[in-house]
C-alpha positions as CSV (number, residue, x, y, z in Angstrom):
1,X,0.0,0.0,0.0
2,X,2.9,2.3,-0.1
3,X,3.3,3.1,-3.4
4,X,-0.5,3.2,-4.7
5,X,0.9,3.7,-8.9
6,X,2.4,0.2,-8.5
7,X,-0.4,-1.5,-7.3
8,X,-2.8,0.2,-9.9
9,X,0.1,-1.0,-12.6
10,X,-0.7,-4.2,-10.8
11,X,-4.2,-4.3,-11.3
12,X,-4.2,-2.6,-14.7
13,X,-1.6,-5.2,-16.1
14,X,-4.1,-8.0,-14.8
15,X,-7.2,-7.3,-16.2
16,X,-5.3,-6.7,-19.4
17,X,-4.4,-10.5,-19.0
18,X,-7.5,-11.6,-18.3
19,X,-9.2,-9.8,-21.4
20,X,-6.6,-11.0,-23.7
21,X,-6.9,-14.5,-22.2
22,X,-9.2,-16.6,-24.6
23,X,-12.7,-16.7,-23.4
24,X,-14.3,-19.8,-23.2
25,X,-17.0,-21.3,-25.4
26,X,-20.3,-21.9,-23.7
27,X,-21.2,-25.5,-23.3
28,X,-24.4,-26.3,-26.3
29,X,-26.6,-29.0,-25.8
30,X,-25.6,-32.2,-28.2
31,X,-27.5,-31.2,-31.5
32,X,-31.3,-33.8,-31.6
33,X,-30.8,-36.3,-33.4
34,X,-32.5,-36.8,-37.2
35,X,-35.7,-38.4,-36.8
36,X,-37.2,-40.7,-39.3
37,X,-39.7,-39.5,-42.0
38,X,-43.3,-40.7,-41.0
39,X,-44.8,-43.2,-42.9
40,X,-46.8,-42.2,-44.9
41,X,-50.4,-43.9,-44.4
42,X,-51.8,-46.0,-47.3
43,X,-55.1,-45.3,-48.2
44,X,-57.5,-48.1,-47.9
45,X,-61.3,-48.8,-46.8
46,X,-59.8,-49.1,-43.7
47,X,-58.3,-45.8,-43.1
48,X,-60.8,-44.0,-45.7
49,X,-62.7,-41.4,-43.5
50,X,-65.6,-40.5,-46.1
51,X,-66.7,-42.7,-49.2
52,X,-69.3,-42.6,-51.7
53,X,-69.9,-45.6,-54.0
54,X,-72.2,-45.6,-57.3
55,X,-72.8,-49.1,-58.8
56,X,-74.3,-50.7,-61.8
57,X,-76.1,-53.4,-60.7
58,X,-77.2,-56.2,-63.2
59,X,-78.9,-58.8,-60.8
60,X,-81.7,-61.6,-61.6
61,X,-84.7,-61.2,-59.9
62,X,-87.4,-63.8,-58.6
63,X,-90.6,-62.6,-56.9
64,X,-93.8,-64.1,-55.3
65,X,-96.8,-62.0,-54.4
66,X,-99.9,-63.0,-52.8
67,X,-102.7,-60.1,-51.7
68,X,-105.5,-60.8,-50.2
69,X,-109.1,-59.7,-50.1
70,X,-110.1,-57.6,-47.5
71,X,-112.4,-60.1,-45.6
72,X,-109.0,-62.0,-45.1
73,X,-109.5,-64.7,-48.1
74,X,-105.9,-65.6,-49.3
75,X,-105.3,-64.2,-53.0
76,X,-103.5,-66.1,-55.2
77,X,-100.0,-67.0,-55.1
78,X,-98.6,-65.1,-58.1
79,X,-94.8,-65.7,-59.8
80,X,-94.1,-62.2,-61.4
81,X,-91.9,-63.0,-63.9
82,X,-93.7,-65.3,-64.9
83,X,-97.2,-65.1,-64.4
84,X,-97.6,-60.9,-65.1
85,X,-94.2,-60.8,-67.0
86,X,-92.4,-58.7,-65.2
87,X,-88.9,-58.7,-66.2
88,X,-86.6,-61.0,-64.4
89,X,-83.3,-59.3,-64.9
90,X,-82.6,-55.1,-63.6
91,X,-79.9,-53.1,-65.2
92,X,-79.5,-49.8,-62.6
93,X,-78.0,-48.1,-60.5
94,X,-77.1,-48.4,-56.5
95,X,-75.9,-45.4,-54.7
96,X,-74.1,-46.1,-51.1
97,X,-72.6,-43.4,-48.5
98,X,-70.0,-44.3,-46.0
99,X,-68.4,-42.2,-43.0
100,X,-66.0,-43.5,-40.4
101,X,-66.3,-41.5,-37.0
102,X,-62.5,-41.5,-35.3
103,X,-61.1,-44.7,-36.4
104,X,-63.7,-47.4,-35.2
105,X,-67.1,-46.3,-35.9
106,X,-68.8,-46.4,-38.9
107,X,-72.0,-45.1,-40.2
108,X,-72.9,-47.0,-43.9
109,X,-76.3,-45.5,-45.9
110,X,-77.1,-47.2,-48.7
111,X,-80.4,-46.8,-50.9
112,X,-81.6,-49.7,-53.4
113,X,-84.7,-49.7,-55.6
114,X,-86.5,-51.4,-58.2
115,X,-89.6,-50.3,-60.7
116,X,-91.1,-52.7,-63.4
117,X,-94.3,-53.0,-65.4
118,X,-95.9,-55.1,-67.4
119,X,-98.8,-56.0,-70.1
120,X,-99.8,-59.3,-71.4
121,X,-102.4,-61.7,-71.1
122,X,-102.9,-64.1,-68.4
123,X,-102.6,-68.2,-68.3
124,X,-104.6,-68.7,-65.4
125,X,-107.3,-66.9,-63.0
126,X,-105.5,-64.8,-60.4
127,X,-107.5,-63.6,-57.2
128,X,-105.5,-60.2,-56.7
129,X,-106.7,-58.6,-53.6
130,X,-111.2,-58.1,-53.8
131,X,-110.4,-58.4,-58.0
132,X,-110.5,-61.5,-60.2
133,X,-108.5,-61.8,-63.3
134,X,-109.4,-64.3,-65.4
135,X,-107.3,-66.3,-68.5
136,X,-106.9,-64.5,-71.3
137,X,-107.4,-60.9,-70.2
138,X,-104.9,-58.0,-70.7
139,X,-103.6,-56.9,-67.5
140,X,-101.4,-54.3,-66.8
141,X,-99.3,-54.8,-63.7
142,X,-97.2,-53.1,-61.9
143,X,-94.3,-53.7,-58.7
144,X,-92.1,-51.4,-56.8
145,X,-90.0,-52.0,-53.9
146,X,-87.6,-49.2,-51.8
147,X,-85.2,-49.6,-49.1
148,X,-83.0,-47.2,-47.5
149,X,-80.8,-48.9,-44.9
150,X,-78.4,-46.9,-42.0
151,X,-75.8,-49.5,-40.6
152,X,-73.7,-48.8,-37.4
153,X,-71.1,-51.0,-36.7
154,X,-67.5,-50.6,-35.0
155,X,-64.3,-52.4,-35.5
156,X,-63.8,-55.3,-32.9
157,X,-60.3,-55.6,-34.6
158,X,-58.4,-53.3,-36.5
159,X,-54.8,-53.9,-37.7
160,X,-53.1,-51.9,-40.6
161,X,-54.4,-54.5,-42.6
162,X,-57.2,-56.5,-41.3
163,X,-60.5,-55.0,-39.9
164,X,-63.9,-57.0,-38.7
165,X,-66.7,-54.6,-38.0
166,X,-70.1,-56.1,-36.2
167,X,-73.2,-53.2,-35.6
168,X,-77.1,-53.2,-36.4
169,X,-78.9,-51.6,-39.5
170,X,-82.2,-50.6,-39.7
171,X,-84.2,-50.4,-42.8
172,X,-87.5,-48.7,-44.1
173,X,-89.1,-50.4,-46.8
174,X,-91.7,-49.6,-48.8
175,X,-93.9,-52.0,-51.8
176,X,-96.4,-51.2,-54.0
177,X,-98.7,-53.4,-56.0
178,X,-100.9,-52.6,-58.7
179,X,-103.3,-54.7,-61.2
180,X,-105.6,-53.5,-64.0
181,X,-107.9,-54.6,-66.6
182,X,-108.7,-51.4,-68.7
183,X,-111.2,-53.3,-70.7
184,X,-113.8,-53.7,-67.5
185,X,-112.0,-51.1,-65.4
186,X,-111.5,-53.3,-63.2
187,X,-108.2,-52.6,-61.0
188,X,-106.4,-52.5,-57.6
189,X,-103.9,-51.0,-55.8
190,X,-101.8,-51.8,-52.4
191,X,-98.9,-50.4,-50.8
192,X,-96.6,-51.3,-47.4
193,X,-94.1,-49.2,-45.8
194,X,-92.3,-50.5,-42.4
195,X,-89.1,-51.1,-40.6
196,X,-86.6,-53.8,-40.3
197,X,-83.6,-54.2,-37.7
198,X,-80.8,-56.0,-38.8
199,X,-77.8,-57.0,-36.5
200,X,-74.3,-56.7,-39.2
201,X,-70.3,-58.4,-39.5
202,X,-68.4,-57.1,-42.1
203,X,-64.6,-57.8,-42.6
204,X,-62.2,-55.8,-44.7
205,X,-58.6,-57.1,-46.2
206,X,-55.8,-54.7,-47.5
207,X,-54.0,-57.3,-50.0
208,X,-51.6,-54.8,-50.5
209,X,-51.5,-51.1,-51.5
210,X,-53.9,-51.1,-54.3
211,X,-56.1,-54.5,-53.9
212,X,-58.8,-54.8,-51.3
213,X,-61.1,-57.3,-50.4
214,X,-64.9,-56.5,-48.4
215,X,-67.6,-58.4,-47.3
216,X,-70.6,-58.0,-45.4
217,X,-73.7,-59.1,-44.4
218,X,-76.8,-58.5,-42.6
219,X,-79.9,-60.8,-41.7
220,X,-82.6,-61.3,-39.3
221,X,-86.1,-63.2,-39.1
222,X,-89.2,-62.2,-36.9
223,X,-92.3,-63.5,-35.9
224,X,-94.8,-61.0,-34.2
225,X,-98.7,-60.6,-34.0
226,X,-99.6,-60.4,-37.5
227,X,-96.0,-59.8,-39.1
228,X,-93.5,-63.2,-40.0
229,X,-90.9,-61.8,-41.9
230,X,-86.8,-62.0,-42.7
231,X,-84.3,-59.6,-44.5
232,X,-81.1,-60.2,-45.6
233,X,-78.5,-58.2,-47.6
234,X,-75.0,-59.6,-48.2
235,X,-72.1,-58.2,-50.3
236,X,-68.6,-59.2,-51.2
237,X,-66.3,-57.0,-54.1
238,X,-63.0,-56.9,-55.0
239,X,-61.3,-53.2,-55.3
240,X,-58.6,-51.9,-57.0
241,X,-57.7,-48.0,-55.8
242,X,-56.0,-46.4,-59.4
243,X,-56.0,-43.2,-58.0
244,X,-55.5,-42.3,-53.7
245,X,-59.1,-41.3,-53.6
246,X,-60.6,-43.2,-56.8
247,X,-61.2,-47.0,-56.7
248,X,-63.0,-49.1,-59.2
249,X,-64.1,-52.5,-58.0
250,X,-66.4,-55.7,-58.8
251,X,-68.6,-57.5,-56.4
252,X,-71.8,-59.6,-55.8
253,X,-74.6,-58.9,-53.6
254,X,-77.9,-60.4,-52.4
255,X,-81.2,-59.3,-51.4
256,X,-83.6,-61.0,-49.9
257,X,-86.9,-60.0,-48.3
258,X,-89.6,-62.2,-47.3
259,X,-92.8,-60.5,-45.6
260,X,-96.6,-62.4,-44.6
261,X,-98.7,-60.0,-43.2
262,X,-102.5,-59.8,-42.0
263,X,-104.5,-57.3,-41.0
264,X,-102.4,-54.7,-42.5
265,X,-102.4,-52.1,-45.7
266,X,-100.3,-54.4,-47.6
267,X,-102.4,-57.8,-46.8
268,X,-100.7,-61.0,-48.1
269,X,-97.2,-62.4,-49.3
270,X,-94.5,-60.9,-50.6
271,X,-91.1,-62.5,-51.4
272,X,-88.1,-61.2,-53.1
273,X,-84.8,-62.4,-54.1
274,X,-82.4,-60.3,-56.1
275,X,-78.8,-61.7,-56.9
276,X,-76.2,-60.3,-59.5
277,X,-73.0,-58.8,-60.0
278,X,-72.1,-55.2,-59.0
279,X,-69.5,-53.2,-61.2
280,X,-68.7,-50.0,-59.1
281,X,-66.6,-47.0,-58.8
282,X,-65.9,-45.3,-55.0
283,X,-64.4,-41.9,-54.6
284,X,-62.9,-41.6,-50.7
285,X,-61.2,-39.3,-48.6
């Protein structure tokens, strides 16, 4: 402390040092590592979230109808094809709407319909509903049927590849029925609407990238009061997805609806069986 200038020499000399001295670099974390791209999700039926299918349907069709009078006298049993000449084989279309909800619910809408008419002559007498036809006469017939089915279902197993769905549908159906002899104006008309549940499996099958395999089906039988009655609708196609959201495919389905019912608008038989091959194109998201 006795000579002050020497010991600010001192000092100044040392923090001259110390700036001069190199500094040293901060510690940095250990760069992250590279991650792997994601991979990329292949589009499927099983991980489309929205679908609309259109399908030309070319199936053969069998139907039985009996109405009877309205005192409850049974009608006679009538073969369509064959007896009014209805024709026995559709060329339309079949529109069906499908939207999964997160990744195991699915909501399926699908709409199916069928109008013929006919006029010839009869073989035989036919008791249709309070009219009698009798051989020979001109009668102009004609048949409709509707159904619009809503299935749930959810995925009981889901893999990348594999999924098996099981749910219930319900379907509204409606028939009409109409016979006419213009000659004696002698006609009559009937008509049906109800609803059908329907417990549902279906199974999907990525085969690889672009080939997919579906099937489905949906059936059930009641007996109640004055109804005895059974539904089925089955499907099984093929797809190949050409585009991410464009897929053309080929399948077969299968309806099959027999109704007896008394007491009723629609009094009588009705039994239809439609089978055929399904050409189809689906446009997904």
């Amino acid at each position: 402390m006795r000579n002050p200038l020497a010991l600010v020499a001192m000092l100044c000399l040392f923090l001259c040092a110390c700036a001069g001295a190199p500094q040293k670099e901060p510690q940095r974390d250990d760069p992250p590592r590279a991650t792997a791209p994601k991979k990329r999700q292949i589009s499927s039926p099983i991980t489309d979230r929205f679908a609309i299918r259109g399908s030309f349907y070319n199936p053969n069709v069998e139907t039985m109808i009996r109405i009877d009078d309205q005192g409850g006298g049974p009608g006679t049993v009538v073969f369509a094809e064959d007896d009014l000449g209805l024709d026995d084989n559709l060329t339309q279309g079949r529109m069906e709407l499908l939207i999964r909800m997160r990744e195991r619910n699915r909501l399926r809408v699908d709409y199916f319909k069928t109008d013929r008419d006919s006029n010839q002559p009869l073989t035989r007498q036919i008791d249709f509903g309070d009219e009698t036809f009798t051989p020979g006469e001109i009668v102009q017939s004609e048949l409709n049927w509707r159904m619009l089915g809503f299935t749930y279902s959810r995925s009981v197993f889901l893999r990348e590849r594999f999924e098996i769905g099981v749910g219930l549908g319900l379907y509204l159906l409606e028939a009409s029925a109409s016979a006419a002899v213009q000659s004696r104006f002698a006609r009559e008309d009937v008509d049906g609407v109800g609803a059908f549940p329907t417990p549902t499996i279906d199974a999907t099958w990525r085969i690889s990238s672009r080939w997919s395999v579906t099937a489905r089906g949906q059936y059930f039988s009641a007996e109640v009061d004055d109804f005895t009655g059974s539904l089925g609708d089955f499907h099984a196609d093929v797809q190949y997805r050409w585009r991410r959201n464009f897929t053309v495919g080929l399948g077969y389905s299968v309806i099959q609806a027999n109704l007896e019912v008394s007491d009723a608008d629609f009094p009588g038989l009705f039994d239809l069986d439609v089978a055929g091959p399904e050409l189809f194109f689906r446009v997904s998201f």
